[in-house]
C-alpha positions, 0 to 999 in steps of 0.5 A, a space after each residue: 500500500 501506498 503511503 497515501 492510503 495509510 494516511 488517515 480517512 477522513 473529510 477536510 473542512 471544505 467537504 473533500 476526501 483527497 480530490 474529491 468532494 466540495 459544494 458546488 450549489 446554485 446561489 440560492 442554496 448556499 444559505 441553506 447548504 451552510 446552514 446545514 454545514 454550520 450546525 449539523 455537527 453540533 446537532 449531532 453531538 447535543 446529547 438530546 438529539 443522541 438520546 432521541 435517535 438511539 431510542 429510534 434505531 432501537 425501538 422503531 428501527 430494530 436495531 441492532 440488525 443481526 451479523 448472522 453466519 451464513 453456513 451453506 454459502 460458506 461451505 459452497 464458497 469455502 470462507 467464513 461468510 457473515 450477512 449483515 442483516 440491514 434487510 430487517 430493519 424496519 422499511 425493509 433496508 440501511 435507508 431507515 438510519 439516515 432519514 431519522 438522523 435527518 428529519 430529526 436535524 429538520 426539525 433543529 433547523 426549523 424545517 416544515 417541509 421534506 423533499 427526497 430523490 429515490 431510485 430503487 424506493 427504499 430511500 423514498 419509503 424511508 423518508 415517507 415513513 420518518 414524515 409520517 411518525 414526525 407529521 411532515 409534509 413529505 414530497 418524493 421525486 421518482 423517476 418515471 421509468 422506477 416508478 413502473 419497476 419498482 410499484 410496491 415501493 411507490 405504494 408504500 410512499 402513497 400510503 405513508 402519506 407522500 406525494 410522489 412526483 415523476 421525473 420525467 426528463 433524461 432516463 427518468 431513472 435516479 439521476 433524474 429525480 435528483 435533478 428534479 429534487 435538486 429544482 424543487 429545492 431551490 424554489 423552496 430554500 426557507 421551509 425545506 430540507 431535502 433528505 438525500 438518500 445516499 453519500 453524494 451531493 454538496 458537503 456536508 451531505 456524502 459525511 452526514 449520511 456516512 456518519 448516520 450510517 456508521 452505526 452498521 460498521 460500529 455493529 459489526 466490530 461488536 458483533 464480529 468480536 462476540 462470533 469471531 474473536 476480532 473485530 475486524 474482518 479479511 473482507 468487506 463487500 457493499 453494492 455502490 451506487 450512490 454509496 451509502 450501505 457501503 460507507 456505513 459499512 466501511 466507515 470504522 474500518 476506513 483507516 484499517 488497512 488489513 481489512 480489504 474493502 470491496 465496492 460492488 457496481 452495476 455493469 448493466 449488460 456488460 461494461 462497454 456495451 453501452 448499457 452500464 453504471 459501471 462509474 469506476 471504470 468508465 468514469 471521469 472526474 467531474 461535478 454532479 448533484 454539487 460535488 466533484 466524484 467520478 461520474 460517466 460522462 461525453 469528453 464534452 462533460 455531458 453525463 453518459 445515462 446510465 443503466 442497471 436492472 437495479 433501479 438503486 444502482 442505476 446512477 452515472 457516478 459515486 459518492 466523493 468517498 467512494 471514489 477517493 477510495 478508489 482511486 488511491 486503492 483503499 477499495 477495491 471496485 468489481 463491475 457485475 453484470 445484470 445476469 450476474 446479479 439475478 443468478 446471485 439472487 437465486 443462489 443466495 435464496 436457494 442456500 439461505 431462504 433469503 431474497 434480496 434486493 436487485 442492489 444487494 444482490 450484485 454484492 453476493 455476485 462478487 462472491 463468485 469473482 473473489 477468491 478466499 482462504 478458508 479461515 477468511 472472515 467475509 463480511 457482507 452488507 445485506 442492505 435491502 430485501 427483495 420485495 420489491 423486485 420480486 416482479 422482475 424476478 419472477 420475470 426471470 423465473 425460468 432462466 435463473 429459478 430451476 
């Protein structure tokens, strides 16, 4: 390793991990993004608000979610293979710890108003459900094309009491809505706070959401010790979107450098094909949703439009962490194809009675593409159930389900 990567992670004051990160906003936003960025932290650290959002991550989330051992796949892939359970948590994944860290800064802040950017529907049912336990007006934007793929999601956000708006421009996918988020706030600056769902956007947002996150890494060192004898495992693997089951995951074992740090994105039908989210090879730096990351784009800077059959996987770039990790070698990116992904689903069901989400399930291809040591311990983060995409799986049935 370089000396680089074992100097310590962490963000700077400007919101930069290494090359990568800042607050490139429109002049209208800037009183609310230093608004936030002046407070947050002090908010954070008020023993009041610790109280309140301990007592929910315990006793509305069910946290902690269980590290459970999964015997078959580590017999089948001859390593100690450990599951996050994030799919337990209430709302069905990791997005339920951020979003009430958020709405309770909100309302710090005097916030009457929430707005929310979603893919796959999990940060959209997430953030509806925290409006509706905190009686706020709560307004999702969606991309048209996820709003058909992902139903139940939808449904679930309706019936929590959210108004979920359609993008309907570019691929009416992720990018999308946020853009069309990004929009809504700035006609809204005084009485809205925008929820964003994952580690992107203009600092402070890609260190708040990690740092909310952070409870899933702070869990595993527990867990770990008590199952294993260290808290520390050889492997973590994480899906990567945007990137916040990842950051969570990693984010005690940032400066460890034993531990191997493996980010999982969307090939889509292969990386060059054109059809791909696959940010870390195909990727150049650039500026999108108010920060500098990696991102597809033309050589002109137009964004290439991504592609995933995972609707939370379908984004053109990375959080300004994940793709300092990358770049300096700290992480490990792997890039699994759509098919990859279904056939990991499958198996992980088969052997485990589990279904996970579509994301989540380009995590458990990985297995297939790593190579392990039997007393290896694996670590991966199980972010999302599969409910929601039990449509497209049913789809592939007879391919990848006989």
């Amino acid at each position: 390793m370089t000396e680089q990567i074992l100097q310590p992670i962490q963000v700077n004051k400007k919101g930069y991990y290494g090359e990568f990160g800042g607050a490139f906003v429109p002049e209208m936003l800037q009183p609310n993004v230093e608004e936030l960025r002046d407070h947050y932290e002090s908010i954070i650290a008020d023993p009041g608000f610790q109280a309140t959002f301990q007592r929910l991550l315990k006793d509305y989330v069910g946290r902690p979610s269980p590290l459970y051992f999964a015997e078959r796949l580590s017999r089948h892939y001859g390593a100690q293979i450990y599951l996050k359970r994030e799919d337990l948590n209430h709302t069905g994944a990791h997005k339920i710890n951020n979003t009430i860290g958020q709405i309770l800064i909100a309302q710090r802040l005097g916030k009457k108003r929430i707005i929310a950017e979603t893919g796959a529907g999990q940060h959209g049912v997430a953030t509806a459900t925290v409006c509706a336990l905190m009686n706020m007006e709560c307004v999702v934007y969606m991309g048209a094309v996820d709003i058909k793929r992902q139903a139940p999601n939808v449904a679930r956000m309706k019936m929590l009491g959210a108004e979920v708006r359609p993008a309907t421009s570019g691929s009416q996918t992720l990018k999308d809505a946020t853009n069309e988020a990004i929009r809504d706030w700035i006609n809204n600056p005084e009485n809205t706070h925008y929820i964003i769902g994952s580690v992107v956007g203009p600092h402070p947002y890609p260190e708040m959401v990690a740092r909310f996150q952070a409870v899933i890494s702070e869990e595993m060192k527990v867990q770990l010790l008590e199952q294993t004898g260290s808290s520390n495992p050889n492997i973590i693997i994480a899906c990567v979107g945007g990137g916040s089951n990842a950051a969570g995951a990693y984010y005690h074992y940032l400066n460890e450098p034993a531990v191997r740090l493996v980010a999982v994105e969307a090939a889509g039908q292969g990386i060059h094909s054109g059809h791909s989210a696959a940010t870390s090879v195909l990727g150049t730096k650039g500026i999108i949703h108010g920060s500098r990351t990696l991102l597809m784009q033309t050589p002109d800077g137009q964004i290439v439009e991504p592609y995933s059959i995972s609707a939370g996987l379908d984004y053109p770039g990375i959080g300004p962490l994940h793709a300092h990790l990358i770049s300096t070698g700290r992480a490990e990116a792997i890039s699994i194809t759509d098919d990859e992904a279904l056939k990991a689903a499958y198996f992980l069901t088969r052997q485990e009675g589990i279904i996970p989400a579509l994301e989540t399930a380009h995590a458990f291809a990985a297995l297939d593409v790593l190579a392990f040591q039997p007393n290896d311990v694996i670590v991966v983060n199980l972010s999302g159930r599969g409910d929601k995409d039990l449509e497209t799986y049913i789809g592939h049935f007879e391919r990848f389900g006989t």
